[in-house]
MDAnalysis code that builds the backbone (N, CA, C; Angstrom):
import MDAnalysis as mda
import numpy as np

u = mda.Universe.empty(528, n_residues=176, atom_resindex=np.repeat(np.arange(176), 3), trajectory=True)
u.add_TopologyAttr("name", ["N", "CA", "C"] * 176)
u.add_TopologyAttr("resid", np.arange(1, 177))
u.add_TopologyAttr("resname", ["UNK", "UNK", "UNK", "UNK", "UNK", "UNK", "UNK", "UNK", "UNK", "UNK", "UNK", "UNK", "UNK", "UNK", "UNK", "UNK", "UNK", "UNK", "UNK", "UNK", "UNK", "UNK", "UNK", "UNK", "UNK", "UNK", "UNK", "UNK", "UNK", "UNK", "UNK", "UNK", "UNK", "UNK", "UNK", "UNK", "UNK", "UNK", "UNK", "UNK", "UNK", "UNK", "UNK", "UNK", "UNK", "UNK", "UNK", "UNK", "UNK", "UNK", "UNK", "UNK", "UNK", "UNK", "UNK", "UNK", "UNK", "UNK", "UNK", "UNK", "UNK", "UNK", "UNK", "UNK", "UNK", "UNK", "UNK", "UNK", "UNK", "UNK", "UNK", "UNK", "UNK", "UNK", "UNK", "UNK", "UNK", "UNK", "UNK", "UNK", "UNK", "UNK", "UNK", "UNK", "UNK", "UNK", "UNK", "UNK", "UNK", "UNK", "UNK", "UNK", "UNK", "UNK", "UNK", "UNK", "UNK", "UNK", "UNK", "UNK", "UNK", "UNK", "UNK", "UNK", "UNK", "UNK", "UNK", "UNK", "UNK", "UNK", "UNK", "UNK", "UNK", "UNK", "UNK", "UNK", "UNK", "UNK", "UNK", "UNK", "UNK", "UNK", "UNK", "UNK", "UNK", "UNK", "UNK", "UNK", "UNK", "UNK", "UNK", "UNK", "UNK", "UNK", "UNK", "UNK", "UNK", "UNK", "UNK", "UNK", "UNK", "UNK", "UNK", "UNK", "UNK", "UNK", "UNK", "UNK", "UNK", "UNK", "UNK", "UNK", "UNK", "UNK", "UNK", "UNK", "UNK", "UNK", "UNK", "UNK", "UNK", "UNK", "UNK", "UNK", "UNK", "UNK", "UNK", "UNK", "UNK", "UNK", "UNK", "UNK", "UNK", "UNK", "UNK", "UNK"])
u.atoms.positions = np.array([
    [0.820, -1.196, 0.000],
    [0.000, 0.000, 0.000],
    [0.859, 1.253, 0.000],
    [1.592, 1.390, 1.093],
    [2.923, 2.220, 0.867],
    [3.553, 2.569, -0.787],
    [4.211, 1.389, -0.836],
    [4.631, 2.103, -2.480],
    [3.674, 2.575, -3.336],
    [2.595, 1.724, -3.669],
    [1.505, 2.451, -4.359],
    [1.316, 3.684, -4.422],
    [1.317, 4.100, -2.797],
    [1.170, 5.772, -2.520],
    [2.344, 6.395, -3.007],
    [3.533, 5.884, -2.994],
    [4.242, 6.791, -2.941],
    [4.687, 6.779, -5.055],
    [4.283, 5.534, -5.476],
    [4.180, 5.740, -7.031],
    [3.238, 7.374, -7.296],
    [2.229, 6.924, -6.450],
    [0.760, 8.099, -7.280],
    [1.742, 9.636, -6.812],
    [2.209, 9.809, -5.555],
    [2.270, 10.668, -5.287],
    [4.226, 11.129, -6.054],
    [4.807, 10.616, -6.633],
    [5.830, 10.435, -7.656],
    [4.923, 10.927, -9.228],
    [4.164, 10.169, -9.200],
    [3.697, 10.448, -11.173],
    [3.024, 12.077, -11.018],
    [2.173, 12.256, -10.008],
    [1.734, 13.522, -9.577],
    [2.615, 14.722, -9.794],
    [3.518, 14.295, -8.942],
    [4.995, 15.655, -8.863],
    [5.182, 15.430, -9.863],
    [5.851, 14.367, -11.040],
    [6.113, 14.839, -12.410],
    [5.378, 15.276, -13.223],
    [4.162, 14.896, -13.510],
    [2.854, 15.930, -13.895],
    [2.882, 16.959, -13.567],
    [2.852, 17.662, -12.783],
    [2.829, 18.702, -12.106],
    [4.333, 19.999, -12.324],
    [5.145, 19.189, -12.344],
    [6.287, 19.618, -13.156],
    [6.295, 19.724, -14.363],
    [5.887, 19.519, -14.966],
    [5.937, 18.743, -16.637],
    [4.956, 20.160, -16.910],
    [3.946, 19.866, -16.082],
    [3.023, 21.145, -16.450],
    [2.945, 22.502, -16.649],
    [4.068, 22.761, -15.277],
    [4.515, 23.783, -15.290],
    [5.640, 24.547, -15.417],
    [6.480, 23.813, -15.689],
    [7.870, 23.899, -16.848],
    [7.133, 24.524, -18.167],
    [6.370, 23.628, -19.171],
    [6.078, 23.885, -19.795],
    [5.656, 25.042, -20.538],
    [4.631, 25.936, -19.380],
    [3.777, 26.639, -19.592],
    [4.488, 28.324, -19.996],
    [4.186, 29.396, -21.001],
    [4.699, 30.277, -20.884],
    [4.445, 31.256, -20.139],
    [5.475, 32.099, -19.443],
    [4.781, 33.136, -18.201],
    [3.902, 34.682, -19.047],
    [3.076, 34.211, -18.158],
    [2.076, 35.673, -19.068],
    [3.060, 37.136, -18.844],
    [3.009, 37.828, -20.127],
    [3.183, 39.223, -19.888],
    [2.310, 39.864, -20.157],
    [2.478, 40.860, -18.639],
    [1.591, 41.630, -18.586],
    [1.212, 43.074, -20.197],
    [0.206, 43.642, -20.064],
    [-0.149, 43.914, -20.990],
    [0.019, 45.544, -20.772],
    [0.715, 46.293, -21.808],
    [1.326, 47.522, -21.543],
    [0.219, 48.718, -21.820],
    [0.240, 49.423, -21.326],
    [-1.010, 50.469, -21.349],
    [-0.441, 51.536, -22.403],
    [-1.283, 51.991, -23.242],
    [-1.247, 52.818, -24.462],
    [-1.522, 54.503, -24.848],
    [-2.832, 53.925, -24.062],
    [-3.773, 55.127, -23.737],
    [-4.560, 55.380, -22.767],
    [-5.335, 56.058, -21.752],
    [-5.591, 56.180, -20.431],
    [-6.772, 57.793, -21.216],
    [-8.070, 57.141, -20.919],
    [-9.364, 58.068, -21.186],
    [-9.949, 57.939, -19.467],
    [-9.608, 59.112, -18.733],
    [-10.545, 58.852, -17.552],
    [-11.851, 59.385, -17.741],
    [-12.297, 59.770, -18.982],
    [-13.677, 60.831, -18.976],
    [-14.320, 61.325, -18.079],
    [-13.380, 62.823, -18.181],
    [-14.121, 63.584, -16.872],
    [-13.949, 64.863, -17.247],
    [-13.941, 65.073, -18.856],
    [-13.569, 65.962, -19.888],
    [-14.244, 66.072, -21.330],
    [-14.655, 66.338, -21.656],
    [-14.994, 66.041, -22.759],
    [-13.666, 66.160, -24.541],
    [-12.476, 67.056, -23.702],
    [-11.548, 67.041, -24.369],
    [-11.252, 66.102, -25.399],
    [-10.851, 66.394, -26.966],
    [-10.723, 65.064, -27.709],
    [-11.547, 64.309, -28.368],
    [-12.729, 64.265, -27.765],
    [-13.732, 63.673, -28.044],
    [-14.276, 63.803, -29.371],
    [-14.516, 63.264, -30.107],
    [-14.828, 63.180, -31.454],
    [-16.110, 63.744, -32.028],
    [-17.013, 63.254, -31.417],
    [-18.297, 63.582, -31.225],
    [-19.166, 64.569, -29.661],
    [-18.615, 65.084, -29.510],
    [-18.839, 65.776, -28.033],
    [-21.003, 66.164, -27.945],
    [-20.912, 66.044, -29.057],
    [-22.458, 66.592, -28.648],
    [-23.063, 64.936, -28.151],
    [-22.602, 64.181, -28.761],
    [-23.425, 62.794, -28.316],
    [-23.166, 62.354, -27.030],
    [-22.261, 63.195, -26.455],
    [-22.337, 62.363, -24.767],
    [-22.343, 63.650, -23.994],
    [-22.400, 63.687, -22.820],
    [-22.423, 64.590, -21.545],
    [-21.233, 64.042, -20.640],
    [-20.808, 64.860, -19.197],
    [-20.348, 64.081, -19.032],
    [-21.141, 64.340, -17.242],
    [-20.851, 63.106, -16.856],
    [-21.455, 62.945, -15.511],
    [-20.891, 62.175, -14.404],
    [-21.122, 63.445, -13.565],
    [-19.916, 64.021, -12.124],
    [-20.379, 62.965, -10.890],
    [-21.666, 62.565, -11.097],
    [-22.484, 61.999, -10.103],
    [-22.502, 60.897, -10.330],
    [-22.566, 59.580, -11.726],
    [-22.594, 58.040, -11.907],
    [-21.074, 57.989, -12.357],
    [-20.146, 57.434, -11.852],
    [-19.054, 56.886, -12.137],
    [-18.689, 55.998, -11.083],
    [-17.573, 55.276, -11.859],
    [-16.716, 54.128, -11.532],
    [-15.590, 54.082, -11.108],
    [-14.924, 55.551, -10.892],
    [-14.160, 55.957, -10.476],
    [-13.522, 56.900, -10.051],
    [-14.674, 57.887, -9.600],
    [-15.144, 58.983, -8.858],
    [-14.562, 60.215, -9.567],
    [-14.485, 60.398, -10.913],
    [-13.756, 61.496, -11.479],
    [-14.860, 61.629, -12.600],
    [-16.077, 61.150, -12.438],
    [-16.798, 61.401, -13.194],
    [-16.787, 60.310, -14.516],
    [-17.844, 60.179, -15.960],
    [-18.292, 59.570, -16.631],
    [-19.082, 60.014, -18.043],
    [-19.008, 59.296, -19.221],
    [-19.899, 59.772, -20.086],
    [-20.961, 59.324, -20.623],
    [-22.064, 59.870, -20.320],
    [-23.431, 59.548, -20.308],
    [-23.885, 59.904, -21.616],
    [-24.808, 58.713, -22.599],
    [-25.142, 58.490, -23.370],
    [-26.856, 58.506, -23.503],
    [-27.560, 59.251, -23.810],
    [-28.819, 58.744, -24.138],
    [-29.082, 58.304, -25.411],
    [-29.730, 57.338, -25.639],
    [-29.672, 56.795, -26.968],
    [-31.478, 57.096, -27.049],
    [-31.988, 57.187, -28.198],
    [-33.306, 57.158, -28.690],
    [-33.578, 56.161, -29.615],
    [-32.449, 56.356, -30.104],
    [-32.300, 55.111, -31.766],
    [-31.111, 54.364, -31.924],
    [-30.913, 53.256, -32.309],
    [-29.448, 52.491, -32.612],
    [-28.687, 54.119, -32.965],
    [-27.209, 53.818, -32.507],
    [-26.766, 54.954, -32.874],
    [-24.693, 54.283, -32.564],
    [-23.646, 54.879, -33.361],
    [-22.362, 54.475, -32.977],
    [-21.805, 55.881, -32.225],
    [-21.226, 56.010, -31.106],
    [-20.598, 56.987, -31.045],
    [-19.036, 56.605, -30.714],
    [-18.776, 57.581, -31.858],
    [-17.433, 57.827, -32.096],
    [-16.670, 58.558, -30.634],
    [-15.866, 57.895, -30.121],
    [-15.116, 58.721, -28.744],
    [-13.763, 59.547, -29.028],
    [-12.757, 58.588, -29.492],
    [-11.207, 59.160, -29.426],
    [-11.089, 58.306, -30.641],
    [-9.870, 59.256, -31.825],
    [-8.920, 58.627, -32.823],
    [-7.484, 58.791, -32.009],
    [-6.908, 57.343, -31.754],
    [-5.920, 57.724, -30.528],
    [-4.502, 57.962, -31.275],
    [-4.545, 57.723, -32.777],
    [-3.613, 58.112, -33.497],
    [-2.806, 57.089, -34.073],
    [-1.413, 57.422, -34.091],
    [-0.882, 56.181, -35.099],
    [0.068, 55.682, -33.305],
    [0.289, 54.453, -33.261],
    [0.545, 54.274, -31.318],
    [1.733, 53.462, -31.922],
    [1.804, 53.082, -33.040],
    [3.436, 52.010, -33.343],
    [3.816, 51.499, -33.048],
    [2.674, 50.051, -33.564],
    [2.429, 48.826, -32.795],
    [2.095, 47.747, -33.692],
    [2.705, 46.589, -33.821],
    [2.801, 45.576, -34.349],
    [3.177, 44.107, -34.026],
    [2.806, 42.939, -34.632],
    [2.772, 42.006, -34.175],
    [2.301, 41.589, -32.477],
    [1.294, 41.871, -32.312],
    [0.508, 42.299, -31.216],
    [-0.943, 42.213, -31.061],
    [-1.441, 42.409, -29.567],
    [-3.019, 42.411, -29.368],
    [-3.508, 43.833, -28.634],
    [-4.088, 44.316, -29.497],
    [-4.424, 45.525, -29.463],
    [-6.141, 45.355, -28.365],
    [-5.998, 45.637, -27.619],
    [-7.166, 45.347, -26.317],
    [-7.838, 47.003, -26.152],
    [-8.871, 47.303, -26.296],
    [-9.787, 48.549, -26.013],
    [-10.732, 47.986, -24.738],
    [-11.116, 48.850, -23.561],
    [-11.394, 48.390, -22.600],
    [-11.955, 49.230, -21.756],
    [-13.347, 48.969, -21.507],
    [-13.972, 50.412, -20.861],
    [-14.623, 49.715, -19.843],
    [-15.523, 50.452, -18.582],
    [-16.420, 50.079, -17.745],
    [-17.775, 50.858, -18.482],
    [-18.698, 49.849, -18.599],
    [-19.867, 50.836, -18.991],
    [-21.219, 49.885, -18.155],
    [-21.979, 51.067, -17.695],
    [-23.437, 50.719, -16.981],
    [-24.750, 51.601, -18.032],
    [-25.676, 50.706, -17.580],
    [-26.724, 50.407, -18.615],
    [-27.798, 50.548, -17.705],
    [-29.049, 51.528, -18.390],
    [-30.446, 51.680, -17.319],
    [-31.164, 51.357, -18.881],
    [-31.867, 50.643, -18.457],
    [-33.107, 50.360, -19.909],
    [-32.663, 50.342, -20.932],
    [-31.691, 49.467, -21.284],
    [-31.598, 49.437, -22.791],
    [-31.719, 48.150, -23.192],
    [-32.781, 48.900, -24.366],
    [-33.481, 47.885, -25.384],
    [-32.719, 47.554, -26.363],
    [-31.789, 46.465, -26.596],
    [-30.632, 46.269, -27.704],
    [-29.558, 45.649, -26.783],
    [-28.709, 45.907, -27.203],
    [-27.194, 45.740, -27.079],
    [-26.420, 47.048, -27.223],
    [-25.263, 46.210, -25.894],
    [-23.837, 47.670, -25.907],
    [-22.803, 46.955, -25.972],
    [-22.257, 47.703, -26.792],
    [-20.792, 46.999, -26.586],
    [-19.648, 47.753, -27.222],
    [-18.428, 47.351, -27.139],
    [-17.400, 48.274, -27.893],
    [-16.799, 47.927, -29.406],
    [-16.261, 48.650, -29.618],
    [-16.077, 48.394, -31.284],
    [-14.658, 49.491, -31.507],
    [-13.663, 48.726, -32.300],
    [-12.543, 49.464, -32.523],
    [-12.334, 49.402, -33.814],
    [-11.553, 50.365, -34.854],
    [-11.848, 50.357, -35.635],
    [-9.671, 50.661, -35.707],
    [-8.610, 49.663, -36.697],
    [-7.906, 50.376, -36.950],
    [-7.811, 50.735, -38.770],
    [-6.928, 51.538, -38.859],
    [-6.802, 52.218, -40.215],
    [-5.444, 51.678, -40.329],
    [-5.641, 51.098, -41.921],
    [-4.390, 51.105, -42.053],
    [-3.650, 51.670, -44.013],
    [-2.712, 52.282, -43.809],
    [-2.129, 53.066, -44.955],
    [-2.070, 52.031, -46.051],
    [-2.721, 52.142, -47.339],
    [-2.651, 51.128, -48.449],
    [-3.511, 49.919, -48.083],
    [-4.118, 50.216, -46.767],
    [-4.844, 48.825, -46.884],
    [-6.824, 48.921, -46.588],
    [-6.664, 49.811, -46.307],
    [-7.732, 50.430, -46.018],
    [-8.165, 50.238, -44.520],
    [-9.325, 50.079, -43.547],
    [-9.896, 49.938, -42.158],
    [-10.315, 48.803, -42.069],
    [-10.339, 48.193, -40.942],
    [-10.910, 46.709, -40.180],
    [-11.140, 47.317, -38.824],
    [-12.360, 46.202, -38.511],
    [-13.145, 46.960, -37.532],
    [-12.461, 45.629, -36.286],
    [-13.011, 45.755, -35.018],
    [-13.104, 44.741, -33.808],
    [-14.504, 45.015, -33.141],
    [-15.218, 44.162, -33.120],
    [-16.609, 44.645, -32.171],
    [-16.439, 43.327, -31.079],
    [-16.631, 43.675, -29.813],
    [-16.932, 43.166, -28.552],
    [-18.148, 42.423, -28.029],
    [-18.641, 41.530, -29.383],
    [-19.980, 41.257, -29.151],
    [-20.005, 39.698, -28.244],
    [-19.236, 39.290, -27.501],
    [-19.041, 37.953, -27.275],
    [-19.928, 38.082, -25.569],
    [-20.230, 39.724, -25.093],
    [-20.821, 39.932, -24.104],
    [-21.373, 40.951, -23.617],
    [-22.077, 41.810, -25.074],
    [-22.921, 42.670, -24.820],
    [-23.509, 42.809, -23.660],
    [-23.827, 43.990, -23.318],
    [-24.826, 44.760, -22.019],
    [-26.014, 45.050, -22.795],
    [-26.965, 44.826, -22.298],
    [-29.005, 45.091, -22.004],
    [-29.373, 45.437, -20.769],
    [-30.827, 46.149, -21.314],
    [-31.310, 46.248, -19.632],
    [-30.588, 47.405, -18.846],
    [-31.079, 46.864, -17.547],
    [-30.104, 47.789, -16.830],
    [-29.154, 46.761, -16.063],
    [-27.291, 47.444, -16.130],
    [-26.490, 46.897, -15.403],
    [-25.703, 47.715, -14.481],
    [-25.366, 46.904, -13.398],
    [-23.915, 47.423, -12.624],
    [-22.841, 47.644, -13.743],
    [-21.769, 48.523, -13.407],
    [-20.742, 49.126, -13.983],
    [-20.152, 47.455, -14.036],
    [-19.588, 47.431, -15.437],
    [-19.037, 46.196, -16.167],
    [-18.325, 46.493, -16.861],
    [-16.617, 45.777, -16.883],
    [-15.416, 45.689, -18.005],
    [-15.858, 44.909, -18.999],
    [-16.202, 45.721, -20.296],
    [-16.070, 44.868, -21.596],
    [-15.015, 45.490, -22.459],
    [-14.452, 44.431, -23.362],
    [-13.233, 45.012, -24.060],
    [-13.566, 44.018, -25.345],
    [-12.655, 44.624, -25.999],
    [-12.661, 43.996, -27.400],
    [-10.899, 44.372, -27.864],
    [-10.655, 43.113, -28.565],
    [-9.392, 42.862, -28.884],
    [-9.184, 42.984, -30.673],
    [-8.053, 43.191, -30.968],
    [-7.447, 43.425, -32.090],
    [-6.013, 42.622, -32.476],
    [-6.235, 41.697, -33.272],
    [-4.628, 40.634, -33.748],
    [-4.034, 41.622, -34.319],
    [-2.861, 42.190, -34.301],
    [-2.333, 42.889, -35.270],
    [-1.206, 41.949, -35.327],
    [-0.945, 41.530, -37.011],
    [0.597, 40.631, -36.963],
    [1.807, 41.507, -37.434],
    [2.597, 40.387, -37.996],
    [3.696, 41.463, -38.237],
    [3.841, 42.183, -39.214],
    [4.314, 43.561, -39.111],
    [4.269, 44.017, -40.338],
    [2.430, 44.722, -40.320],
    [1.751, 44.430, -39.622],
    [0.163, 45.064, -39.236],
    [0.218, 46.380, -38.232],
    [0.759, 47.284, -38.954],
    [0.784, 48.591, -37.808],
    [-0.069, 49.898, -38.026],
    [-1.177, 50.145, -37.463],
    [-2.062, 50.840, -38.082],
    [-1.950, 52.326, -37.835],
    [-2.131, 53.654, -38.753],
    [-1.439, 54.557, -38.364],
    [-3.362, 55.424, -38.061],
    [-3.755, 55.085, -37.552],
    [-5.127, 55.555, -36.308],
    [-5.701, 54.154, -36.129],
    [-6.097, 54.378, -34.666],
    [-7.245, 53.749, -33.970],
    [-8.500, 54.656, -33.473],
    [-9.340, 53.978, -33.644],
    [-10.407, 54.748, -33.054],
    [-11.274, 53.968, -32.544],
    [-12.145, 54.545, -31.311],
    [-12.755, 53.719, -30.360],
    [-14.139, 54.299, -30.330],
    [-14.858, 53.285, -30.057],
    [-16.475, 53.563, -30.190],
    [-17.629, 52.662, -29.272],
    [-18.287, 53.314, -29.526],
    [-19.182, 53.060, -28.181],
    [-20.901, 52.391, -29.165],
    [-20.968, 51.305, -29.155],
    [-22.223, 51.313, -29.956],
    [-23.534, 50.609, -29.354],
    [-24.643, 51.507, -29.102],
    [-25.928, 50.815, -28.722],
    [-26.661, 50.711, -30.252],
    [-26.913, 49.822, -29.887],
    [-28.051, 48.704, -30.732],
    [-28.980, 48.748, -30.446],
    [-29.539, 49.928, -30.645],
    [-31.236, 49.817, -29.883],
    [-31.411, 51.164, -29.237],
    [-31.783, 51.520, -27.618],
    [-31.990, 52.372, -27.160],
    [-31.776, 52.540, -26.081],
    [-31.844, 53.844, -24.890],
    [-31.659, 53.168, -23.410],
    [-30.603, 54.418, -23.100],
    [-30.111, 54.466, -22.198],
    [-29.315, 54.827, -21.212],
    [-27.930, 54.305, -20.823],
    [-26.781, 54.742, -21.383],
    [-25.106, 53.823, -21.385],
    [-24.219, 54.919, -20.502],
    [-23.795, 54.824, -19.938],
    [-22.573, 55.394, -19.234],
    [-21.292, 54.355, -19.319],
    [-20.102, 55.312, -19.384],
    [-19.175, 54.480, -19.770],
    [-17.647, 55.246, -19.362],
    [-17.198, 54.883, -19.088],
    [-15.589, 55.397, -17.728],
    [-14.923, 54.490, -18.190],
    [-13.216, 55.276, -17.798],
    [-12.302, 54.685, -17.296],
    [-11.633, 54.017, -18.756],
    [-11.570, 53.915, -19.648],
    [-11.044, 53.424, -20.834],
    [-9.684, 53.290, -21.038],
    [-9.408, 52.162, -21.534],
    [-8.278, 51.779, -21.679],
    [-7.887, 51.163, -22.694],
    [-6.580, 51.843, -23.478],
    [-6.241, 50.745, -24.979],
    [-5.333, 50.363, -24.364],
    [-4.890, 48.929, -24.660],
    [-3.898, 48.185, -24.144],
    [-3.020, 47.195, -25.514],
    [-1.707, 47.000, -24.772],
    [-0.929, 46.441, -25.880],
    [-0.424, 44.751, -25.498],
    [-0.712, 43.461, -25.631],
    [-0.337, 42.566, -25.330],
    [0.506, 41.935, -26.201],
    [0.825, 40.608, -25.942],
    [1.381, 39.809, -26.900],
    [0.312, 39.201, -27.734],
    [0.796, 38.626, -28.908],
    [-0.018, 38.103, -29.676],
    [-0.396, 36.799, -29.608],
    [-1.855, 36.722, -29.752],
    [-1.800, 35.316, -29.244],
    [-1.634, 34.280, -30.383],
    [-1.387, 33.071, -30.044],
    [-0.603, 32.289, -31.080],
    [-2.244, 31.246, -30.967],
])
């Protein structure tokens, strides 16, 4: 009975080794751009949002959306960031009172001679009304894929009430 145990608890530790030898260590993911919206500065479209001092996620205030009709709003073109072979991550907190549709984010890069490709975040749209929630949407850029603007957008599908803070473009590795 003894050896038995001490076989299982032998194949275990090498499993367990094996496993984690193996594995590659995550790197962390480098920050690009930093939107605390508590400004309307930049903003692309400034008449389509407000901004609001009183619902935020991180006490510096927020930009409040009323929607009537499906509608995209355009936020920030964050420019050319000179970035390649990479995962281009857009990343906001946004809360939701009555909305009829879907929210979610959508990135759009440009690229010189090649024309625009979009990223939409639809894998976990917001409805209804929600607590303040991280949704992001990602971008493969390979090598030699370096886009000279990004631009970030905010799109309800429908109607309702969106607030949305704290935004973040981020730069990772690419995933294989």
């Amino acid at each position: 009975m003894l050896k038995k145990l001490s076989t299982v608890l032998f194949l275990c530790s090498v499993l367990i080794f094996g496993l984690t030898s193996c594995s590659k260590p995550s790197v962390p993911a480098a920050e690009l751009k930093h939107y605390p919206l508590d400004t309307l500065d930049g903003v692309l479209k400034p008449n389509a949002v407000e901004v609001d001092k009183t619902t935020t996620s991180d006490s510096n205030g927020s930009f409040k959306i009323v929607a009537k009709e499906p509608v995209t709003v355009e936020l920030y073109d964050v420019g050319d960031i000179d970035v390649e072979n990479a995962t281009l991550t857009y990343q906001a907190k946004v809360k939701t009172e009555g909305v009829e549709g879907q929210v979610y984010l959508e990135m759009w890069c440009y690229f010189p001679e090649k024309g625009q490709f979009f990223s939409r975040g639809l894998q976990f749209p917001l409805s209804g009304t929600t607590d303040w929630t991280t949704l992001e949407t990602n971008f493969y850029l390979k090598k030699g894929e370096n886009p000279d603007n990004v631009r970030l957008n905010v799109v309800i599908n429908g109607k309702g009430t969106v607030w949305v803070d704290d935004i973040h473009l981020l730069q990772g590795p690419l995933k294989e």
